[in-house]
N, C-alpha and C positions, 0 to 999 in steps of 0.2 A: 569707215570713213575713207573717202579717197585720198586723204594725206598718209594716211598709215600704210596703205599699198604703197606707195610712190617712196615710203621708205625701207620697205620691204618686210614688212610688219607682218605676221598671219595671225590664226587663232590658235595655233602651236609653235613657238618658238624653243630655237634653242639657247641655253645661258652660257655655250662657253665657245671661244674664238681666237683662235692661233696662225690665222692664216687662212683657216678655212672655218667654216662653220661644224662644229662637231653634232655628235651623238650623245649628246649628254642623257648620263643614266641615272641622276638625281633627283628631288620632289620636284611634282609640279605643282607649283606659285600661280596664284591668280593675280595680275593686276586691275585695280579698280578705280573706277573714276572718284574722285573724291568728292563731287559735287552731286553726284548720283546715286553711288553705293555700288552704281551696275560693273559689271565686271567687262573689259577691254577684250585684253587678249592671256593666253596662258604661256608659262616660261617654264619648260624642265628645265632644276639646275645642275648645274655645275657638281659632281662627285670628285673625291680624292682624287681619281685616276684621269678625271679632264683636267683638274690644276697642272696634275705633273706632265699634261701635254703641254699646257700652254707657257709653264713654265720652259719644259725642256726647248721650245721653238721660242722662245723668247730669250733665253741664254744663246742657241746658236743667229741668231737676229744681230742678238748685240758683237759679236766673232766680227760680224761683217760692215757694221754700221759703225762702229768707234774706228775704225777704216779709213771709211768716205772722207773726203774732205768736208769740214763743217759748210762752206758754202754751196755745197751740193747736197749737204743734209736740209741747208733750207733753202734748197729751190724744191726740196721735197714736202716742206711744212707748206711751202708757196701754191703749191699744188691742190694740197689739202683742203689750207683756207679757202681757195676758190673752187671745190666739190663743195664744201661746206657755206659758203653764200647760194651757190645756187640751189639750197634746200632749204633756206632759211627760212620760209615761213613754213614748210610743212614741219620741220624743227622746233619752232615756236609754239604752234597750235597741239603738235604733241604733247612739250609742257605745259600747257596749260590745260589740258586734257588729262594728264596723266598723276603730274604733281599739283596744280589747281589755282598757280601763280595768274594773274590777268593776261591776258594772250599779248599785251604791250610788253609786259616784263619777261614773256617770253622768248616775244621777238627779242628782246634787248639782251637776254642771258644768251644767245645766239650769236649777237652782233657783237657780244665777250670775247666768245672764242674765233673768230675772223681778228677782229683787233688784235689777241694774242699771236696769232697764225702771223700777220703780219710785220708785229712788234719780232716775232722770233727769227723771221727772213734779216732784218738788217741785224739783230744779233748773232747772228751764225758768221758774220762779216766784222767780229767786236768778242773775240773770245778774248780778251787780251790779255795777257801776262806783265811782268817785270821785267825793264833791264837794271842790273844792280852794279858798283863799284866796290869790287875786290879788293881787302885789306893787302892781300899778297901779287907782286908783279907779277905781271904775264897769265893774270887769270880773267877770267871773265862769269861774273855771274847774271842769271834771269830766273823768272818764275813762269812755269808755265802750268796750264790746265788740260787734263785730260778727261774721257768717257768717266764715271764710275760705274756704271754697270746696271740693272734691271731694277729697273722702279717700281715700286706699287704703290697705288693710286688706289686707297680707299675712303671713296665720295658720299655723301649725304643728302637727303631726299631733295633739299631745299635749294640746289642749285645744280639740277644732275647731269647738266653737260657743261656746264661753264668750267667748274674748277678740275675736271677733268683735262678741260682743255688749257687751263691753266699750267698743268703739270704736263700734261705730253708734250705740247709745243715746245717749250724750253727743253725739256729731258730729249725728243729726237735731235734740238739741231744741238745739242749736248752731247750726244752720241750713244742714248741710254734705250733703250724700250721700254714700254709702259706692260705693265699685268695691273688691268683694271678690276674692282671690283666695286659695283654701286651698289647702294639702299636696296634693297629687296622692295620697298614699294612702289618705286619708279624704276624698273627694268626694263622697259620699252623703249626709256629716254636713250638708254645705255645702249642697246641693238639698234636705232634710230640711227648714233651716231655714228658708231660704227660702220653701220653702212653705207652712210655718206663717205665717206671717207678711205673703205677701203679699197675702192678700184683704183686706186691712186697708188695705196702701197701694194695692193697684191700686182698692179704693175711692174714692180719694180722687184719681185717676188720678196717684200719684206712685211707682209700682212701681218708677219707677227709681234710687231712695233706696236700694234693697237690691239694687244691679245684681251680679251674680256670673259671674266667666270665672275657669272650671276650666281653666287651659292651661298651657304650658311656661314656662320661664323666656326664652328666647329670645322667644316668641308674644306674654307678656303681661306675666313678670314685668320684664322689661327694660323692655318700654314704658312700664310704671307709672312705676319709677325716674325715666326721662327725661323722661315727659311738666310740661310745664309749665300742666297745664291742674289739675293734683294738687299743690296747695301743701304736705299735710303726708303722707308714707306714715308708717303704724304697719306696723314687720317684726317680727315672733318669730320665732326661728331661731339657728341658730348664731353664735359670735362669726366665727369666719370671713365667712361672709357677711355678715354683719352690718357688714364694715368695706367692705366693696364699697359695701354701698346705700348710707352714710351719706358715703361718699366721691361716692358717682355722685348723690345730689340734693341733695348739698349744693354741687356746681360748678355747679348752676341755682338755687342760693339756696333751693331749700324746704329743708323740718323735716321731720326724723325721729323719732319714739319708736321708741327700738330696745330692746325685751325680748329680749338674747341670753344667755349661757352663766351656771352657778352652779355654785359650789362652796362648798354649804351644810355649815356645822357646826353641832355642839349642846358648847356648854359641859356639861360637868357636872361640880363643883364636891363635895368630900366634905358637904358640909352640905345636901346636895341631898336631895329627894326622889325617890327612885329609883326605886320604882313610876310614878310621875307620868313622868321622866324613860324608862323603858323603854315607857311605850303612847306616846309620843312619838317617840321614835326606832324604834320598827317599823310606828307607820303612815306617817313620815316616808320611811323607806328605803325600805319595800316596798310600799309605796300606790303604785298607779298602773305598778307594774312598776319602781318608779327614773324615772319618766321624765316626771318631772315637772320645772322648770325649778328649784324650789325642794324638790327632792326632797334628803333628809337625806345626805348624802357623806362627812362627817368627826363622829368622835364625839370630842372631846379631854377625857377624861378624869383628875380628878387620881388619884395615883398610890396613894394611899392608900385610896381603894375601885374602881379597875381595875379587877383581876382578880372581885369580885364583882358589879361590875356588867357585866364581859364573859362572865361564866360566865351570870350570867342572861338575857342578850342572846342568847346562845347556843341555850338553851332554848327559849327563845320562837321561835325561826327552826324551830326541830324541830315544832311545833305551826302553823305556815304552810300554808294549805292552797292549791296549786296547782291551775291546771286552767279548766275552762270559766268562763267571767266572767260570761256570763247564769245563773249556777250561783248562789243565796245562799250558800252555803257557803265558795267560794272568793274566796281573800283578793290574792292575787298572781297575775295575767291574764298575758298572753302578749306579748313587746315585739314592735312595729309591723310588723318586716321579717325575714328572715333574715342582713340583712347586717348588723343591730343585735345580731344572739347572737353576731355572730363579733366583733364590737369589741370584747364584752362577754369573750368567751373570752380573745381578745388582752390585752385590760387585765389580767385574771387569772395570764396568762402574764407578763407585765412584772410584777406584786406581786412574785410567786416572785423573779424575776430578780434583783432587787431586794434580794432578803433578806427578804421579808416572808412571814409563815405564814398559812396560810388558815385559821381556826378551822371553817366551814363549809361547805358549797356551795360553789360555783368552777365546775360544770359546767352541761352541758345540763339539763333536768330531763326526764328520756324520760315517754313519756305510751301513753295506750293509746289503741285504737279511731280513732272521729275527729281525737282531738288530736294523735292522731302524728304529725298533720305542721305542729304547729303551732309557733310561735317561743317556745318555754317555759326558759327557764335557771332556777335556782337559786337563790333570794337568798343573797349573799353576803358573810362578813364577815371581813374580815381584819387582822393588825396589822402597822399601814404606819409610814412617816415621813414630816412633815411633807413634808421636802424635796424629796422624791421626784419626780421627773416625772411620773409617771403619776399621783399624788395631784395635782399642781398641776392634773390635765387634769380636765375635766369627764368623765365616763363615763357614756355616758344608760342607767342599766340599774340594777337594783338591788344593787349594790357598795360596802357599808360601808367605811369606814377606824377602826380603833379606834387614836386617838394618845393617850399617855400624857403629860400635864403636871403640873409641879410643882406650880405654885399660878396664881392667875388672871392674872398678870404675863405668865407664860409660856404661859398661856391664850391672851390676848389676842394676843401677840407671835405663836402660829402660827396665828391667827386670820387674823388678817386679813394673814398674808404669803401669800397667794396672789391671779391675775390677776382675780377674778373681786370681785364685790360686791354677792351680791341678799338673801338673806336668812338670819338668824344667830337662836342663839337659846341662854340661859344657866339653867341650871338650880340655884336658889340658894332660900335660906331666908333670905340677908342684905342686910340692905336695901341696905346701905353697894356691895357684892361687882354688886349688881343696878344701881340706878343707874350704877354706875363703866361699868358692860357699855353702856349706854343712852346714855352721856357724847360729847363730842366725843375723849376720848380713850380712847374702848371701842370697840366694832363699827363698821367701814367702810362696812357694809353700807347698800343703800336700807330694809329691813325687819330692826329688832332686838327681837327678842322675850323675855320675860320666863317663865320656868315654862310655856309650849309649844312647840309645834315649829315646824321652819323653814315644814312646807307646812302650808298652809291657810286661805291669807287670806281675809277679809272683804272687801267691796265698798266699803264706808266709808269705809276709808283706802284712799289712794294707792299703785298699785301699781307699784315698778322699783327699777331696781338701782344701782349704780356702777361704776368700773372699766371693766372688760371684758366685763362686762351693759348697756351700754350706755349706759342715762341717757334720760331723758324717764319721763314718768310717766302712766298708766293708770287706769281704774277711780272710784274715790272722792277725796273731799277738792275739793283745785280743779284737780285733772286737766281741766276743760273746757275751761281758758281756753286750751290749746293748741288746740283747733280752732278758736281764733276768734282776731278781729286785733284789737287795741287801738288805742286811737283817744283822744289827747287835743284837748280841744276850749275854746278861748277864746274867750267872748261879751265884745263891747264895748257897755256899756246908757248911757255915756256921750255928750256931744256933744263929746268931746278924742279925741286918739288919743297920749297918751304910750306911750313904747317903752318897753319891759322894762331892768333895769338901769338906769333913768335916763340915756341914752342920748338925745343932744341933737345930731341930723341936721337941719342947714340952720339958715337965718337964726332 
């Protein structure tokens, strides 16, 4: 396809990137369309001995870049972003090709990282510190923030340039360089973006700011963990895993931002507006295939309009159009693997088991011609219980739960009784019902919403979870000051030297 030339895509790639493109001497990886089955293009990966290049050019990276002045670090993100618009559909149409998202949410996880690109130019201009007043005459104190040092950035199938781009734009005009490593099933995304974007820094001969090793977890992901030359890793990924890395770099003292598992709900409350409340919850469920982090999972509805707003939930699933993602027409794309439509069957199987009835879908979703052999299920909506196990679990697929509650008491209380904590959302006409939701003693969540849905954050705010989503925070707000070290500092303009506390050492 001619968008994957124009990003410098072949039938042989390489998975590791320091500046320059290496000789990587690791396996070769097929990637595969997930709507098809058919195979893209090939990626040798990344071996021990390409990490320790991309490492070592990324430590002497950071020598020169924690340097720069931060507003000349983002006239250099400023740069970026606009290489990166002017690829944006061939960007787009890759993930949607590659990871299997609809080619609009493609475009839109694209039009992420420009927004971020952008957001990070006027924070390169807003690093700001403290000025403080000194207990003792003649001192002066402030806080300031510096570089911390080489990031690594290990991303997940299901958004494989956005929250990349998440984390480098802040970490460059931060003063940090990124050592990326993405999903092994979407590696294309990852070379994609890359290339966009590196004539900008190899300009500036800092290509190594965007270093990338496509490799195993043994090869690269493990070394990242342990290496101590990477003071803070950003991981997306499962909670399971997730308790690995945050165990394995936190016995070497760095910082983690862990964006792992969710188990999103949508209040909706009888004084709710239910049209508003039903385009909410199906582009929440069935956006992105379910598989999205903060994709919609539990609908807990009060009891007195249930059944009508499960009948029209219902409807609306019947007018879902399946099928090829580079297709405008289609709404729900194909999940990542074939081992993700048998989780999804499994979970479906545990509903039943359970007690619970499937109002819709539950299956495969059979396809014709090329799509035959693509990863296509069903969206699916069922009525569960809270308590349930399989409701407690995350399920990365589009798998509704429709819970019945009394009022927002009882709302709340199965709201937030489950492991996870990323994003919540209540559907209300009453101010009193909406605040309470928004309170310390409403949603647990990192992200509580008002009249929309769980997915679809803005870049603005801060983006992560609680719980068993792990905790650190992303994106917008003052997410930056994690990639940088804080530093308090005391000037004495005096000709005394009194000590803090009035503290009288010696004669």
């Amino acid at each position: 396809m001619d968008f994957l030339k124009d990003l410098g895509i072949s039938d042989l790639n390489s998975g590791a990137y320091n500046g320059q493109w290496l000789e990587t001497t690791g396996e070769v990886i097929e990637s595969k369309n997930p709507a098809t089955g058919e195979v893209l293009a090939k990626v040798r990966q990344a071996s021990e001995a390409e990490y320790e290049a991309c490492m070592t050019a990324a430590v002497a990276a950071f020598e020169r870049l924690r340097t720069m002045p931060a507003p000349a670090r983002g006239e250099l993100v400023r740069k970026c972003g606009e290489a990166i618009r002017a690829k944006k559909d061939a960007l787009g149409r890759l993930i949607a090709l590659e990871m299997g998202k609809i080619v609009q949410e493609g475009w839109g996880e694209v039009q992420e990282v420009i927004d971020i690109a952008d957001f990070a130019v006027g924070q390169s201009r807003m690093l700001y510190g403290l000025s403080m007043h000194s207990e003792r005459p003649g001192h002066a104190m402030r806080e300031q923030w510096h570089p911390l040092g080489v990031v690594g950035v290990i991303t997940a199938f299901n958004f494989p340039m956005a929250v990349w781009g998440w984390n480098a734009m802040l970490a460059w005009i931060c003063g940090d360089p990124c050592v990326w490593k993405p999903a092994s099933s979407v590696p294309l995304c990852a070379i994609g973006m890359v290339n966009a974007v590196r004539p900008v820094l190899e300009a500036e001969g800092l290509g190594a700011l965007a270093a990338l090793c496509i490799g195993s977890g043994r090869a690269v992901g493990q070394k990242m963990l342990e290496d101590k030359r990477i003071p803070l890793v950003s991981f997306t990924g499962s909670t399971a895993v997730g308790r690995k890395v945050g165990a394995t770099v936190a016995e070497r003292f760095g910082r983690t931002i862990l964006e792992l598992g969710g188990n999103n709900a949508i209040v909706v409350l009888e004084d709710a507006d239910l049209d508003m409340a039903l385009h909410a919850t199906l582009f929440g469920a069935v956006g992105t295939a379910g598989q999205r982090c903060t994709s919609t999972r539990r609908i807990l509805v009060q009891e007195s309009v249930a059944e009508e707003f499960t009948s029209r939930l219902v409807r609306a699933y019947e007018d879902v159009v399946i099928g090829d993602p580079l297709d405008p027409k289609t709404l729900c794309g194909p999940l990542i693997e074939p081992s993700a439509v048998d989780q999804m069957l499994a979970a479906v199987a545990k509903v039943r088991e359970s007690g619970g009835e499937v109002l819709c879908g539950g299956g495969r979703a059979e396809m014709s011609g090329k799509l035959a052999g693509g990863n296509f299920v069903q969206p699916t909506i069922a009525r569960a219980q809270n308590h349930w196990e399989i409701v407690q679990e995350e399920t990365f697929a589009p798998l509704l739960y429709i819970i019945p509650v009394k009022d927002l008491d009882d709302a709340l209380a199965k709201h937030n009784d489950v492991p996870q904590g990323l994003s919540s959302s209540i559907f209300t006409m009453n101010v009193r019902h909406a605040e309470r939701f928004l309170s310390a003693a409403g949603s647990d969540c990192g992200i509580a919403n008002v009249n929309i849905g769980t997915s679809g954050a803005e870049i603005g705010g801060a983006f992560g979870g609680e719980k068993e989503t792990g905790g650190g925070r992303e994106s917008g707000s003052d997410a930056w000051k994690v990639y940088m070290r804080r530093q308090t500092n005391t000037v004495n303009y005096s000709a005394e030297l009194p000590l803090a506390q009035g503290i009288q050492f010696g004669g």
